[in-house]
N, C-alpha and C positions, 0 to 999 in steps of 0.2 A: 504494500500500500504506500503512496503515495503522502509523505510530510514533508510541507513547507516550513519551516523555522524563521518566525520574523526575528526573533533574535537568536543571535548569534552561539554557539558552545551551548554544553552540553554539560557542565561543572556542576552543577544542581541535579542532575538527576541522576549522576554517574559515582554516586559517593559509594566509599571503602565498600566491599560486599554486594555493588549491586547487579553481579549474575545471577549472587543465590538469592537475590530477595526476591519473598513470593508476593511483595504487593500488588497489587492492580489499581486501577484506575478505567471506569466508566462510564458512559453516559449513552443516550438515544439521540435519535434522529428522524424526523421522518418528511416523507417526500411522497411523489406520484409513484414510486416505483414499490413501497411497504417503509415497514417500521424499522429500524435499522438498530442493534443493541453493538457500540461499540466497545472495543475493550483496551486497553494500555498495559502491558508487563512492565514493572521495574528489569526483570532481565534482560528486557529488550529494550532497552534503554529507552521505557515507554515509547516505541512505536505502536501508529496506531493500527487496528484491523477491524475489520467488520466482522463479529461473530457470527450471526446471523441479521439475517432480510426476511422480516414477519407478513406475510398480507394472505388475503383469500381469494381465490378463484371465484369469479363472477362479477364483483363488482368493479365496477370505473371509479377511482379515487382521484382528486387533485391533490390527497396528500393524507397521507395514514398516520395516525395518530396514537397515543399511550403512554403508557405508564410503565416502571419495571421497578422491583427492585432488587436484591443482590443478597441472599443465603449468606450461613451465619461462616460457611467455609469458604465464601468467595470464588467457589467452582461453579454457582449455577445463576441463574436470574428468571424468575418469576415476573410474566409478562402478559397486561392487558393492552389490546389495540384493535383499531376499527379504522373505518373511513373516515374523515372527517367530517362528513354530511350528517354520521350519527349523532352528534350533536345537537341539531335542531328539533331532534324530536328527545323529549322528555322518557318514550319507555326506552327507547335506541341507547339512549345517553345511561337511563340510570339500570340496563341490563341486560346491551346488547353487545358489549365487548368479548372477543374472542380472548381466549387466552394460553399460555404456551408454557413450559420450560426451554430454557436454552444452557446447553452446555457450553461454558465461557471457553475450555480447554478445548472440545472438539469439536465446536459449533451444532451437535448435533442437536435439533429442536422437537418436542413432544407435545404434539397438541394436546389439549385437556378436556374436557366434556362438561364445561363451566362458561357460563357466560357471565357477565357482571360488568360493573359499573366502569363508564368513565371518569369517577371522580379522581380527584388528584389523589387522595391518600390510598387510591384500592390498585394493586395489593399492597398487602402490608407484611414485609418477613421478620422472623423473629432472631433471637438469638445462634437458633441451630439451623436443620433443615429443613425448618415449619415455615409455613404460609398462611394467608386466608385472606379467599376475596370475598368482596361485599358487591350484591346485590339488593339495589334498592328501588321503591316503586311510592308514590304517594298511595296511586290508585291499590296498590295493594294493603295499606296499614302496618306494612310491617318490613322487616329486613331478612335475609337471608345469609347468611354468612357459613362460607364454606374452606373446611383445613385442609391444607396440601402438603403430604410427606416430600419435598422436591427433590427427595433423593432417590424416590421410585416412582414421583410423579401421578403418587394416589391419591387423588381427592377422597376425602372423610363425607360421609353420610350430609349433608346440609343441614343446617340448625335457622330455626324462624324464630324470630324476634319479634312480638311487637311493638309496633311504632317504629323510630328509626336511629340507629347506632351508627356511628361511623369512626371511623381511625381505627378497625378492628388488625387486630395483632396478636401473632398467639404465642403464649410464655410458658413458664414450666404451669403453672398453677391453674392453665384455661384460658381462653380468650378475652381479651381484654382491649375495650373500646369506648369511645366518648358516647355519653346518651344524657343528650340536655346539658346542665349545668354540672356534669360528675363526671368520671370516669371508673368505668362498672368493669366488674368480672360478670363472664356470661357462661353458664353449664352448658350440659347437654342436651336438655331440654329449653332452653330458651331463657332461662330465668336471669335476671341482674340481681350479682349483690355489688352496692357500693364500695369503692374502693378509695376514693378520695373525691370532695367537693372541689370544686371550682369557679370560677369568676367569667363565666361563659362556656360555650363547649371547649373542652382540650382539645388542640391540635398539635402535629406535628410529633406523635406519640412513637419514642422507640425503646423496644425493650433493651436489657443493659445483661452483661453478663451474671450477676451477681444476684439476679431474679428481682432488680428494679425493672421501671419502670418509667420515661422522663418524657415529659410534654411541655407545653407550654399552654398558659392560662393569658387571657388579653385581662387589664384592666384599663379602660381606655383606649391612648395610643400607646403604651408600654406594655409589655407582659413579664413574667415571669414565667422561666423552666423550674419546675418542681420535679420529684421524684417520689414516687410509691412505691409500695411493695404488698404485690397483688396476694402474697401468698400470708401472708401475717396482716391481717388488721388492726392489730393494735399497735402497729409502728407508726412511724411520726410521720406525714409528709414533709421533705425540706425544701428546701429554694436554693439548690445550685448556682442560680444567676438569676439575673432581670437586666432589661436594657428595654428602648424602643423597639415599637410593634414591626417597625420595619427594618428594624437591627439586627436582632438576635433571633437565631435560626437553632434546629438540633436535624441531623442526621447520624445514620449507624456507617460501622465500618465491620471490619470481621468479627465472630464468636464474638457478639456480643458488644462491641466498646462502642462507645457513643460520643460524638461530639456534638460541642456548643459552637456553632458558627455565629460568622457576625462582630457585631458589636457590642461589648456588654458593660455595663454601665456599674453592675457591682459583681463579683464572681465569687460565692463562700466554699465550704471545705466539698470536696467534690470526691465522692469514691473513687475509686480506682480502675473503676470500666468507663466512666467519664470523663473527658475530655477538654480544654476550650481548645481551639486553635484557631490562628490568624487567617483564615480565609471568610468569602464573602458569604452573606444570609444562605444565599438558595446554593450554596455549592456541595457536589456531589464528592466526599474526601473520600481518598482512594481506601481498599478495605483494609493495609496496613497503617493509613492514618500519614502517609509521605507526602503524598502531593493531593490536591483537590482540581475539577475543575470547577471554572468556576464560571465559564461559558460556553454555552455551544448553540450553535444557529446555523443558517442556510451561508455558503459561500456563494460568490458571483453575483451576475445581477439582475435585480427583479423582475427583472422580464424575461429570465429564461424558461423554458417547456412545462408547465404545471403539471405533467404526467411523465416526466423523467425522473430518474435519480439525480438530485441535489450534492455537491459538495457542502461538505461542515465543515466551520471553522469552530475549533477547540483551542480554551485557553485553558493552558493550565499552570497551576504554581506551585512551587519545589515549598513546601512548607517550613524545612528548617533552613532554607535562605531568604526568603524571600522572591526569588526568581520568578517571573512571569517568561513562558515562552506558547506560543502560537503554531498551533498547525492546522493546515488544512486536508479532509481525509477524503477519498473519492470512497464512498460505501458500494461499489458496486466488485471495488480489486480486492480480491482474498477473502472473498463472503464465507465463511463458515459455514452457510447451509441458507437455503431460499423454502419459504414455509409452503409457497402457494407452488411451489413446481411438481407438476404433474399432478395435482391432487382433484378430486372429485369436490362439490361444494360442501360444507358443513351445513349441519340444523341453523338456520337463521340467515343463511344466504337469500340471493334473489328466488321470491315464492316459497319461502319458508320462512313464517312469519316467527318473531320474536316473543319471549315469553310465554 
């Protein structure tokens, strides 16, 4: 694959040991050609590659859309995507997204027999090699929330919820999601016990190695990240940090560890699977916690083929220097695996309605 470097050397990302390191570094992409899950190795001195190219047979996209996120071993990613047309419709949008396994190592991709939501937070991976996506529906009253071994790529029996939970995440103790003003554990049956109140719905919820829990609560234009622990109710909720609503971010990195992105305005004692580090709110830190990206978007220029493959331009930054370097990846060289080649339609394709 093909990297551009706007800046110059390579001194950041090539530090003492970096054949054997096993970090990665991730992000998506998507265009008229499918949903694109790229990858960066530290031993390859973060070059980029295209793991796999997600889409389905049948339909006409200007540009496929989704979600993924990244297993607690950093070998797999768990992934919703559709067309982007799904959007406009309300039942399309909240559970008609396709979804996949991808093997980060061998690009090889497993479809799933789950459909669900395209909200931002769905799916949502846990500490190891658990999943769960969320399906949600006004017209139905309720939520559907469904767990994925992604290490055999077995979806679990579905659990319904009524009313509607979102930020579901599964931990040692059960599933564990925002609903209203708290953040609830959810059985097997459907039931909520609370797990910690909150100052609006939590977002941004990731489990932590250590059988926490850490999200972010708005008050106002600020929030705090707090931390629970689903499995003990009588522990304390704490406040790892607070900063502005549009500062301070949390995202996970491998088995567990969590970081505080952003900007944060006070940061207290912070366990040991958490994190802060210097990159931006919404960036994606690599799963050993090295580098983060902290952009990625369409390369070239706006008026090229809305039913081609797009180049990306990816910025990433070497965290313990500071370094910013740029590249741009053509997702179409060294694809790991194409989801829609040669395949027959899935349930929810054209004349196969949704839901």
């Amino acid at each position: 694959m093909r990297d551009r470097l706007r800046d110059q050397g390579r001194g950041g990302l090539r530090a003492a040991g970096w054949q054997r390191s096993t970090d990665r570094a991730w992000t998506t992409s998507g265009d008229g050609d499918g949903f694109h899950v790229l990858v960066a190795d530290a031993s390859t001195g973060y070059t980029w590659r295209t793991a796999a190219t997600l889409s389905e047979p049948g339909f006409e996209a200007d540009q496929w859309i989704g979600n993924a996120c990244v297993t607690g071993s950093g070998k797999r990613a768990v992934v919703v995507y559709a067309p982007r047309i799904f959007t406009n419709r309300d039942r399309s949008a909240g559970r008609g997204g396709f979804s996949a396994t991808v093997d980060l190592d061998t690009g090889a991709v497993t479809e799933l027999p789950v459909r669900s939501s395209l909200a931002y937070f769905n799916p949502g991976c846990g500490a190891g090699e658990g999943a769960v996506f969320t399906e949600e529906g006004d017209d139905l009253g309720r939520t559907r929330l469904t767990r994925l071994d992604a290490s055999t790529s077995a979806p679990a029996r579905p659990v319904e919820v009524e009313g509607q939970v979102t930020s579901a995440v599964p931990t040692a103790a059960g599933v564990v999601a925002a609903s209203g003003s708290a953040l609830v554990r959810i059985d097997d049956s459907g039931n909520r016990t609370r797990v910690a109140a909150a100052t609006g719905s939590p977002f941004m919820v990731r489990p932590d190695a250590d059988g926490g829990v850490v999200f972010l609560e708005r008050l106002g234009d600020r929030v705090r990240a707090r931390r629970a622990l689903p499995g003990d109710p009588r522990a304390r909720v704490t406040t790892p940090a607070t900063g502005g609503v549009r500062d301070l971010g949390v995202t996970s990195g491998r088995a567990g560890s969590v970081f505080l992105t952003g900007k944060a305005d006070e940061v207290g004692a912070l366990p040991r699977s958490v994190v802060k580090v210097d990159a931006a709110r919404d960036a994606l830190v690599s799963t050993g916690g090295r580098v983060a990206v902290e952009r990625s978007g369409w390369a070239g220029p706006p008026g090229a083929d809305p039913g081609a493959a797009r180049p990306a331009e990816v910025e990433l930054k070497v965290l313990g220097t500071g370094e910013r370097l740029g590249f741009t990846v053509d997702p179409t060289t060294s694809v790991g695996a194409h989801a829609a080649s040669g395949r027959e339609p899935r349930p929810g394709s054209p004349g196969r309605p949704v839901g």
